[in-house]
C-alpha positions as CSV (number, residue, x, y, z in Angstrom):
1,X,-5.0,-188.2,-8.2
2,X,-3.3,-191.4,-8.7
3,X,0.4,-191.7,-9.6
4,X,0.9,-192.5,-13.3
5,X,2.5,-195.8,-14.0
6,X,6.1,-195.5,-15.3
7,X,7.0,-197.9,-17.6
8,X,10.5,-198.8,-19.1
9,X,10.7,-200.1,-22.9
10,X,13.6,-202.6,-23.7
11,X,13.4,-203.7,-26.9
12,X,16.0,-204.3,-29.7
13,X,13.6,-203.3,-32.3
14,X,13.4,-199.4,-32.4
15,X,10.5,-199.6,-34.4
16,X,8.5,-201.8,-32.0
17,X,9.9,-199.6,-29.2
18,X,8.3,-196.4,-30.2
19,X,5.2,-198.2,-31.2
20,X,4.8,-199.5,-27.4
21,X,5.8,-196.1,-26.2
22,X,2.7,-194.2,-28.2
23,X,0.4,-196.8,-26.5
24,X,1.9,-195.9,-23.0
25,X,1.9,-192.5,-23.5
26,X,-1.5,-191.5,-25.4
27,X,-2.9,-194.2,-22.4
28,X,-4.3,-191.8,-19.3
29,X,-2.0,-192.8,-16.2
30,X,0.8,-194.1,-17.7
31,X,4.3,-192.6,-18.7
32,X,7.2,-193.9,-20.5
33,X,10.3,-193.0,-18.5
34,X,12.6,-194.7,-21.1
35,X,13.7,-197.0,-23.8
36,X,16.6,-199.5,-24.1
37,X,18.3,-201.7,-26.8
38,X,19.3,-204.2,-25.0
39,X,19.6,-206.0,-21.6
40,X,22.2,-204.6,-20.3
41,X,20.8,-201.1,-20.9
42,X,17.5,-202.2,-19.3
43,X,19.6,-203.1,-16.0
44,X,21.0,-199.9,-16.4
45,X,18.1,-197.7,-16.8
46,X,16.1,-199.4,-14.6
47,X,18.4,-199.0,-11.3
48,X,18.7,-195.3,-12.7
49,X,15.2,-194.4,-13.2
50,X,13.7,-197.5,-11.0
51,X,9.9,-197.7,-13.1
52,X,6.8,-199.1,-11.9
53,X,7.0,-201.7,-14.5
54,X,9.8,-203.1,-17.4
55,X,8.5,-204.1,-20.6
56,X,10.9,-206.6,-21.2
57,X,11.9,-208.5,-24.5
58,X,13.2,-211.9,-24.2
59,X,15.9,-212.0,-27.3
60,X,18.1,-209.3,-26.9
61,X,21.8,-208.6,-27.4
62,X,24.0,-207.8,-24.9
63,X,22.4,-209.4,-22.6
64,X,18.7,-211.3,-23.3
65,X,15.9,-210.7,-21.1
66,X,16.3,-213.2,-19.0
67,X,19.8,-212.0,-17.6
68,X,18.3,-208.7,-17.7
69,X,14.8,-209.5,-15.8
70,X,17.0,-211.9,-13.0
71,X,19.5,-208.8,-12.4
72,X,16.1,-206.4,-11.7
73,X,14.4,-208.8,-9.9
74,X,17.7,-209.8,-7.1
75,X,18.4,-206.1,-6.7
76,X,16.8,-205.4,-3.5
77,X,17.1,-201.5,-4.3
78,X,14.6,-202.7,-6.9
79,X,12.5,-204.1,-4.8
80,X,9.0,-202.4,-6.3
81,X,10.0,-203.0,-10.1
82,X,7.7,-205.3,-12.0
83,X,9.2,-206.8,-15.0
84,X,6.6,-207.9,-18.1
85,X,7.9,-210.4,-20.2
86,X,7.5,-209.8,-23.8
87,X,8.2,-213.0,-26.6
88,X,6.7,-214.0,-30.1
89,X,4.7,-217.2,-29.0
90,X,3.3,-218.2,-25.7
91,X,5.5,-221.9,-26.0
92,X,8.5,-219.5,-26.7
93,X,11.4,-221.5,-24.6
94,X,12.6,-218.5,-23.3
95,X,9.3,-217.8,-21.0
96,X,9.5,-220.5,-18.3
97,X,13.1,-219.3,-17.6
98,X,12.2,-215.5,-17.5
99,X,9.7,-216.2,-15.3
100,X,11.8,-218.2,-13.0
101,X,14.0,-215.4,-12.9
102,X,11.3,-213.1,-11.8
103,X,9.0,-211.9,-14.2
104,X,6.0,-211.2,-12.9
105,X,4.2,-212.5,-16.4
106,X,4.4,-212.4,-19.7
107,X,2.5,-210.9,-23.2
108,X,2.6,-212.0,-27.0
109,X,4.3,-209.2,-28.7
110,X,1.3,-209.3,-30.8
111,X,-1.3,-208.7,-28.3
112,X,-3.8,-206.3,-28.9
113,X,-3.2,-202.4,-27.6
114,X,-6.0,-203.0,-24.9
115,X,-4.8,-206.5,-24.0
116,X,-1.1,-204.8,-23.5
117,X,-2.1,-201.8,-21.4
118,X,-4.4,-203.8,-19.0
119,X,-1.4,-206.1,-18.9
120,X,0.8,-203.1,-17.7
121,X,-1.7,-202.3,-15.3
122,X,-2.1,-205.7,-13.9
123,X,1.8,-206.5,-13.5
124,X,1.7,-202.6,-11.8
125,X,-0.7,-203.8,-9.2
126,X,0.7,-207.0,-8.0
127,X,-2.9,-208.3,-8.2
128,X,-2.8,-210.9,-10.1
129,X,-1.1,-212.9,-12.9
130,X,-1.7,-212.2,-16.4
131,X,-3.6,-214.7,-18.9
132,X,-3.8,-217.2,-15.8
133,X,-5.0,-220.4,-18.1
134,X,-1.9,-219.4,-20.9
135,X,0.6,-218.8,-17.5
136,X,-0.5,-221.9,-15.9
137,X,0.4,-224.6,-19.3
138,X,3.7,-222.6,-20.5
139,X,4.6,-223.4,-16.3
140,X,3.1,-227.3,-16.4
141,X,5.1,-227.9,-19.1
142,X,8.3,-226.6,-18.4
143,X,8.2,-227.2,-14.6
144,X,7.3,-231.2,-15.4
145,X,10.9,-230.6,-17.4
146,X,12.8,-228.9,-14.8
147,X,12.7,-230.8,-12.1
148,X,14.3,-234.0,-12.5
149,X,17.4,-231.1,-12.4
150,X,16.7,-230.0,-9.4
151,X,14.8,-230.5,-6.1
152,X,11.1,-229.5,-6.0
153,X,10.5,-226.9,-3.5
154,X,9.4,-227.4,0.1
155,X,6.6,-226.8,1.7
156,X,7.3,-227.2,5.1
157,X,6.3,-224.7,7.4
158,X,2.8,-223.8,5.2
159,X,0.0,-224.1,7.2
160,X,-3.2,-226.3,5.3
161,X,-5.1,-223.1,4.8
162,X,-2.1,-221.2,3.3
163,X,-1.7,-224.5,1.0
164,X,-5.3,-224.2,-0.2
165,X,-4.7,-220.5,-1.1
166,X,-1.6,-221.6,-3.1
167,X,-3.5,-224.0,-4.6
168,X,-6.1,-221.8,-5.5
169,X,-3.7,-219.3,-6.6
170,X,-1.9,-221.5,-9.4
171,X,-5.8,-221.7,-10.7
172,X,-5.2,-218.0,-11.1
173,X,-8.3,-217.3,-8.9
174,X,-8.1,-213.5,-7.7
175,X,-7.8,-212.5,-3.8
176,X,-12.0,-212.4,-4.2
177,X,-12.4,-215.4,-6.0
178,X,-10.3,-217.3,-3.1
179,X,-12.3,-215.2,-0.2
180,X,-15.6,-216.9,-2.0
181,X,-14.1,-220.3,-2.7
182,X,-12.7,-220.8,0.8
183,X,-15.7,-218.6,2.3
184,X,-13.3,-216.1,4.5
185,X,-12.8,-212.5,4.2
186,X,-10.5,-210.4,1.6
187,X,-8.1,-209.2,4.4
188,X,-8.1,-212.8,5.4
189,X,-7.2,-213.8,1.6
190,X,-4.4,-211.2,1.4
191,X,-2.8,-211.4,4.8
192,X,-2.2,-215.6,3.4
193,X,-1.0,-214.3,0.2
194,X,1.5,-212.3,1.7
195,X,2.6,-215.4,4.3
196,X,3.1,-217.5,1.6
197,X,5.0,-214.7,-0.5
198,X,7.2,-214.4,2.6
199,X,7.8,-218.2,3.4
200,X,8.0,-219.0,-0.3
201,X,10.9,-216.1,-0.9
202,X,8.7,-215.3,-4.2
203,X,8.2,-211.9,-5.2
204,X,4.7,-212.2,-6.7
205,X,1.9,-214.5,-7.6
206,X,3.5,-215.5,-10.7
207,X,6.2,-216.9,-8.6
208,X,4.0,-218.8,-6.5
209,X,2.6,-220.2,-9.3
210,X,5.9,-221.7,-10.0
211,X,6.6,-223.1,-6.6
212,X,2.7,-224.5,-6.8
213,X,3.8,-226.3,-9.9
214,X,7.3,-227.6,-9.2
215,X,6.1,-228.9,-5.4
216,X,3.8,-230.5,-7.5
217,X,0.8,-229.3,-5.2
218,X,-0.9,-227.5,-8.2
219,X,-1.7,-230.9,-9.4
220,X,-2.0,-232.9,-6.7
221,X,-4.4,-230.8,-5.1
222,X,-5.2,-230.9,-1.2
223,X,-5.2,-234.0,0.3
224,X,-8.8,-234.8,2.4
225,X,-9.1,-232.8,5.9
């Protein structure tokens, strides 16, 4: 029997914290293993109790959730700790910045129960990115504003395939979908995710999506063989 997935609720809204810990708790295979206020707290209780994945609001006191998701995420003791991005609106400024600082996605706060706990499950995976098409415009349009700050990211040292999977990727095509599309095997598909997740420095697909955008490759697409 599989492990249940523990989940950590930060959220400064006690009343929306015990709402999303009845969902995780009455949902077969999941757990709450605690709640928190702020971000500060959620740093704290998630190096204490180190859960599968954080549900993480974005306005908090203390400490918002961005701090609070780029502490978890540069902790290498928390290496295996997802953090879910929680915010109002899917435009919310906030989102492109949580992401950046690790976040492996994000949710509406009004998404529906089933939406939320296939969300959890998703981020607990590390299968995928959540809403791919709603991922993919908040990161166009932020990204396109972000870089003239800084560099774009390099790319050297990707090999063509591992650029078409990337590119695929920021499509939000699944591991299968890219095995059809590019007409190799699964193992094939994951062994190039996890090359590009090593070169890249990015701790998930979501991230990749971000370097896929800022590099401007996303866009651009693959250049003729």
């Amino acid at each position: 029997m599989a492990e249940a997935v523990r989940v950590l609720i930060a959220d400064d809204q006690a009343l929306l914290r015990g709402s999303f810990r009845v969902l995780v708790d009455s949902t077969p295979g999941m757990e709450t293993v605690g709640e928190a206020g702020d971000g500060a707290e959620a740093v704290a209780l998630a190096r204490e109790l180190t859960p599968d994945v954080v549900l993480m609001d974005l306005r908090m006191p203390v400490m918002d959730g961005i701090a609070a998701t780029r502490e978890i995420c540069s902790d290498a003791a928390l290496a295996g700790v997802r953090v879910l991005a929680l915010t109002m609106f899917d435009m919310d400024e906030y989102v492109y910045p949580a992401l950046q600082a690790g976040a492996s996605g994000f949710m509406l706060k009004d998404a529906s129960p089933d939406d939320l706990v296939t969300g959890i499950r998703v981020i607990a995976t590390g299968e995928g990115v959540l809403a791919p098409s709603v991922t993919r415009r908040v990161i166009a349009n932020f990204s396109h504003q972000d870089t003239a700050a800084r560099p774009a990211p390099r790319l050297v040292g990707l090999t063509r395939r591992e650029q078409e999977v990337l590119v695929l990727i920021a499509k939000g095509l699944s591991n299968a979908e890219i095995a059809d599309h590019l007409v190799i095997s699964l193992p094939t598909v994951k062994t190039h995710v996890s090359s590009l997740l090593s070169k890249l420095n990015a701790r998930d697909r979501a991230q990749l999506v971000i370097v896929a955008y800022e590099s401007g490759i996303a866009e651009r697409g693959m250049p003729p063989a």
